[in-house]
N, C-alpha and C positions, 0 to 999 in steps of 0.2 A: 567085961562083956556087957554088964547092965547100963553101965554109964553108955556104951555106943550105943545097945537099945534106947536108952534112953531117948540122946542125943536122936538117933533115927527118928522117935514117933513125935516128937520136936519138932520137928524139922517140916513138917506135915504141917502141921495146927500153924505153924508161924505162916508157912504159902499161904493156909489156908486163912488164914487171916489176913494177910495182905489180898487176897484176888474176894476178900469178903466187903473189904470198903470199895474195890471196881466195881462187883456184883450190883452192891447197893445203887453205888450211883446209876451204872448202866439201867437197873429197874427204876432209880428216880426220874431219869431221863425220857425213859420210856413212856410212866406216867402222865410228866409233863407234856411230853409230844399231843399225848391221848388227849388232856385237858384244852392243851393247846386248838387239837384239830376240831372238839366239840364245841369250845367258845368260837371258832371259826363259819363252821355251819351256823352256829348261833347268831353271829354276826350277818351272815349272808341270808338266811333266813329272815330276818328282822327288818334285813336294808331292803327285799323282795317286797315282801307283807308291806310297807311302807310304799313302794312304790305303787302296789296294784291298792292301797288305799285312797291316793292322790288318785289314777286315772277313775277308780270307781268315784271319788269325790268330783272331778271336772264334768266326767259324762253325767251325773245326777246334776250337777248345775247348770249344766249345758242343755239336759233334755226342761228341767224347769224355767230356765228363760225362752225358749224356746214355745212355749204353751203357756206362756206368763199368764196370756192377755184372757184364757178360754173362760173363765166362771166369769168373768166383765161379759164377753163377748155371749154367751148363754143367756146372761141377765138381758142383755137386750135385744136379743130376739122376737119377744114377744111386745116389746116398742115398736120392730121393726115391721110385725104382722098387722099390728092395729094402723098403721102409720099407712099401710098398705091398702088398706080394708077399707077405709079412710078416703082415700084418690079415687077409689073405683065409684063412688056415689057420683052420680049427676045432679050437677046444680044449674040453676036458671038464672037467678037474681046478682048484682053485680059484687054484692057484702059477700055471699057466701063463693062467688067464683074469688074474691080477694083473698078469704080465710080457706079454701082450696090450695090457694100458689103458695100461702106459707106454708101449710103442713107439708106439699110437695118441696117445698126448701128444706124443710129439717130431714123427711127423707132423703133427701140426696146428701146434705150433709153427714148425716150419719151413716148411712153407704159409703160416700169416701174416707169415712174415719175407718170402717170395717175392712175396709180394702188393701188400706194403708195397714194395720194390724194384719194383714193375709187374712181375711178372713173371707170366703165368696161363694156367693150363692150355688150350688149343686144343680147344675142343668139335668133338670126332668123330661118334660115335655118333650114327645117323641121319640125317644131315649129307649134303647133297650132296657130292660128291668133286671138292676143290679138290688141285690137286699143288703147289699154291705153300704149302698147311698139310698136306696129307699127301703119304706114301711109301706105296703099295700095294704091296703083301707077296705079295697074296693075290686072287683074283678068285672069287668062286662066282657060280652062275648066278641068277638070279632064281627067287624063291620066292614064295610067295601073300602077299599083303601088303607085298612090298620094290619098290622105286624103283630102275631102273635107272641107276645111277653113283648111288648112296649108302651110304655107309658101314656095314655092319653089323656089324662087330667090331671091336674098339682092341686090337691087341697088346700098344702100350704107348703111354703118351702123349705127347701134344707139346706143347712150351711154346713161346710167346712172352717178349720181352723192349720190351714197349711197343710198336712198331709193327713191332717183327724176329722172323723167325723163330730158333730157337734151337734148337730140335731137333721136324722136322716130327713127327706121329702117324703110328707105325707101325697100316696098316690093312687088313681084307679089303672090298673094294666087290662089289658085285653088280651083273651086268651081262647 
């Protein structure tokens, strides 16, 4: 009778050692799955993050060419007021009506170089009064014929640079 005990609690440990190396692998398997499906996120995550680095890369490059020209176009701004200032004087003598027609050349030249960069002067004058396109300087009261909050004198002008401002128009409004 001992030897059949025996034999019985035997018989146990031996299954149970055979369904010990299934066990095993089914929990390696498992593992692996786990490993598996985290380097998976891991991958798709990464290919993500890469892509939304590129379009944040193109749109920072695209919004930079796009405004390339603005600190150029700034700087000569105040060429373009002296250059201005300049025309308005009357002259009598034929030297100085000659030294007139150039400066009024390089103005125009330099206007069409501005134009061509997008760049163009901010219609003032008359003009309801926006403060996101002008600076008010100045207020006078209303007169016979003026529109109250509209522009009646330009100081000086204001440019744009395609859809930015760049230097608003200095202005008197009437109110």
């Amino acid at each position: 009778k001992q030897a059949e005990a025996t034999e019985a609690t035997e018989k146990p440990t031996q299954a149970e050692a055979k369904e010990d190396p299934v066990a095993k692998a089914e929990a390696k398997i498992k593992d692996l799955q786990a490993k598996l499906d985290e380097m998976e996120d891991k991958y798709l995550r990464s290919q993500a993050e890469m892509a939304n680095m590129t379009n944040r890369f193109k749109k920072e490059q695209a919004s930079l060419l796009k405004y390339a020209g603005q600190s150029m176009a700034t700087a000569i701004l105040p060429a373009m007021d002296n250059l201005s200032r300049a025309l308005e004087i009357e002259v009598d003598d034929e030297a100085s009506k000659q030294l007139k027609k150039g400066v009024e050349m390089v103005a125009q030249n330099i206007e069409a170089a501005l134009k061509e960069n997008e760049v163009t002067k901010i219609e003032a004058l008359g003009k309801p009064f926006d403060p996101t396109l002008h600076q008010a300087v100045q207020t006078v009261s209303v007169e016979e014929g003026q529109t109250p909050e509209t522009v009646v004198q330009v100081f000086q002008e204001g440019y744009m640079l395609k859809d930015r401002v760049l230097r608003p128009a200095m202005v008197v409004v009437a109110q």
